[in-house]
C-alpha positions in Angstrom: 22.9 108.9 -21.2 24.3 106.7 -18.3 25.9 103.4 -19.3 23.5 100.4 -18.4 24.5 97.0 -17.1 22.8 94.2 -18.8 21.2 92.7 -15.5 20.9 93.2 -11.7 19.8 90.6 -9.2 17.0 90.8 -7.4 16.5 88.6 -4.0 13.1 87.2 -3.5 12.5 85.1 -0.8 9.6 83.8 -1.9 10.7 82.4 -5.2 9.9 79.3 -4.5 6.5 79.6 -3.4 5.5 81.7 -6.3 7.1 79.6 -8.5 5.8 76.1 -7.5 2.3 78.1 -7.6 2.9 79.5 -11.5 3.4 76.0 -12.2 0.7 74.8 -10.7 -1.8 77.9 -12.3 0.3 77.2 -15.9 -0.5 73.5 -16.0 -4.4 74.2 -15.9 -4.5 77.2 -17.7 -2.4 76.5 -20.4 -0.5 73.4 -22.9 2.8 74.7 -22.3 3.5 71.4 -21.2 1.8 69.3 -24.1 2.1 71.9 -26.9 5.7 71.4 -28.7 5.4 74.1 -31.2 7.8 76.7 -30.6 6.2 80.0 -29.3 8.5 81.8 -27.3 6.5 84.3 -26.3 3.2 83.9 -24.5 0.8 86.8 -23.2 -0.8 85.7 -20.5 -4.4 87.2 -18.5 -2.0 89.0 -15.8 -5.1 89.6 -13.8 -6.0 85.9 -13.3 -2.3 85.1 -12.6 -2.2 87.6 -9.6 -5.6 86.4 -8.3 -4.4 83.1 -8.7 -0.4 83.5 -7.3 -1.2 87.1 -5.0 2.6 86.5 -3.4 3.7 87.7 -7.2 2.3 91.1 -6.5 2.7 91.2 -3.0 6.7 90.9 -3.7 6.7 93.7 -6.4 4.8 95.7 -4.2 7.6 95.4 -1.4 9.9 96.3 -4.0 7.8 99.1 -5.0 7.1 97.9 -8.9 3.8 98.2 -10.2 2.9 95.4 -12.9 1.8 96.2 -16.0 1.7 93.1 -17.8 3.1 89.3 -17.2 4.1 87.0 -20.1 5.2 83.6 -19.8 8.2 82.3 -22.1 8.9 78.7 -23.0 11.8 76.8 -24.9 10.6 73.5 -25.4 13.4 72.4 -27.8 17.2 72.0 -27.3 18.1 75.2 -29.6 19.0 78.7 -28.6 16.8 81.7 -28.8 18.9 83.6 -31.4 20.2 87.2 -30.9 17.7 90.2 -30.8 16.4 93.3 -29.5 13.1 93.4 -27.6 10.4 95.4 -28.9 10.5 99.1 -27.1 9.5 101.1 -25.5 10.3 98.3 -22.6 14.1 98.5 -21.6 14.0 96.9 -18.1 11.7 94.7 -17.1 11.8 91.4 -14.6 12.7 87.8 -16.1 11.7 85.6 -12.8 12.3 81.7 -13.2 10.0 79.5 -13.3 10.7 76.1 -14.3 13.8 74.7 -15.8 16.1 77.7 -15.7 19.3 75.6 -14.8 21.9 74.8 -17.2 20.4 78.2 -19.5 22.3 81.3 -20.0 20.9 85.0 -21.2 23.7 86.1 -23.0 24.1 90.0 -23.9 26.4 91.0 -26.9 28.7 93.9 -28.2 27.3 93.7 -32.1 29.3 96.6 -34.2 27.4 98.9 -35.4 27.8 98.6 -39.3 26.1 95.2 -38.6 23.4 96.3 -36.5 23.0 99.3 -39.4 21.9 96.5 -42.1 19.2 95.1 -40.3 15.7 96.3 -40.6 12.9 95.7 -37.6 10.6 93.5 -38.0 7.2 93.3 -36.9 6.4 90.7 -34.1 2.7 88.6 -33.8 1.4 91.9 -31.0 2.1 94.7 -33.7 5.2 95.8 -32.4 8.4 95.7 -33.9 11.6 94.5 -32.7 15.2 93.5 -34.0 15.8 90.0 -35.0 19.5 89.4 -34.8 19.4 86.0 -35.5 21.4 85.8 -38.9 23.9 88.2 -37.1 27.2 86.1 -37.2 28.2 86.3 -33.5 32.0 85.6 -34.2 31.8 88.8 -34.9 30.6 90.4 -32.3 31.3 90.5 -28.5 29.9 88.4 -25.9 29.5 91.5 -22.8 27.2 89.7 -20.4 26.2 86.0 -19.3 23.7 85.0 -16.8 22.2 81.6 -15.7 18.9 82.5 -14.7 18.4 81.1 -11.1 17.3 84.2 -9.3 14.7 86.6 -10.3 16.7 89.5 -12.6 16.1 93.4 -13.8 16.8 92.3 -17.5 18.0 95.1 -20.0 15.7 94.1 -22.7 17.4 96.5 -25.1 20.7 95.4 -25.6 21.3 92.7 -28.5 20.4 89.4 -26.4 20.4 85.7 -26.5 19.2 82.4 -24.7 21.5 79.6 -24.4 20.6 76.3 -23.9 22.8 73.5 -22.8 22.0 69.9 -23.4 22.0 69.3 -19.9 19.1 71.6 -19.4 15.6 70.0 -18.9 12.7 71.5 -21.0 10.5 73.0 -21.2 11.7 76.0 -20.0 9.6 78.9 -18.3 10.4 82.3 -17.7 8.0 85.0 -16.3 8.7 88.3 -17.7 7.6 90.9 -16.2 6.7 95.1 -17.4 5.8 97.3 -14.9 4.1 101.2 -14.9 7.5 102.4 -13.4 10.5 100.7 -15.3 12.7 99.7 -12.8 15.9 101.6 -14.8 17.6 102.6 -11.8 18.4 98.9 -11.1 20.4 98.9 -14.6 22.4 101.8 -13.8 26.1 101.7 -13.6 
């Protein structure tokens, strides 16, 4: 298999529009901004969001991806997201900022493989399971990859991964995630 990076840019002009308009959507059809209780990840009715934001699909379509589902994540407290694996069979899908993305870092990491051997997955709150890395001492692995999310990014969900967050970040944090019918792989590619 061909070695994979652990992101790739993407340009999107509109950004800004479609993120000012998530906001907008998020604030009425959700308590992401009240609720403090830490739930990182949040599915979301994807079919209401693109009725309510359409420039989200018309920029995937221009980039030929064809959305499968959206998700919405938030970090409402000043900790990191400790190390894991995403649950498969997702391996690239699109992390597009939303709010609050300065001053946070996606960090990939090199863990040896003795250390990835001991740990069992674990079954997430959809059914699927995944590979929480958390109690994974991370002097002992290698930091690969580091990226603060200001631009929409092809993320490589499948490499051991974490969120930093500074104190000089401003909660909460959202993240659009995006899965599409046709993985966009190719961006990964080395």
């Amino acid at each position: 298999m061909m070695e994979m990076k652990s992101y790739a840019v993407i340009d999107c002009p509109e950004q800004s529009i479609i993120s000012n308009k998530v906001v907008e959507y998020l604030k009425i059809h959700s308590d992401f901004f009240e609720d403090q209780v830490f739930h990182l990840w949040n599915k979301i009715d994807t079919v209401a969001l693109l009725k309510a934001v359409p420039e989200i699909g018309i920029f995937f379509k221009s980039i030929k991806l064809s959305i499968r589902e959206i998700s919405i994540t938030v970090v409402n407290q000043y900790q990191d997201v400790g190390l894991h694996i995403d649950e498969l069979p997702v391996r690239a899908k699109v992390n597009f900022p939303i709010l609050n993305t300065k001053n946070t870092f996606n960090q990939w990491y090199e863990v040896p493989k003795e250390i990835l051997e001991t740990v069992d997955p674990i079954i997430n709150q959809f059914g699927s399971a995944y590979y929480d890395l958390q109690s994974v001492d991370l002097n002992r692995c290698k930091k690969i990859d580091e990226f603060e999310l200001l631009q929409p990014v092809v993320f490589n969900s499948q490499i051991p991964h974490r969120i930093h967050i500074t104190s000089e970040a401003k909660l909460p944090r959202l993240v659009m995630p995006c899965t599409f019918f046709n993985e966009p792989i190719d961006w990964l590619l080395e």
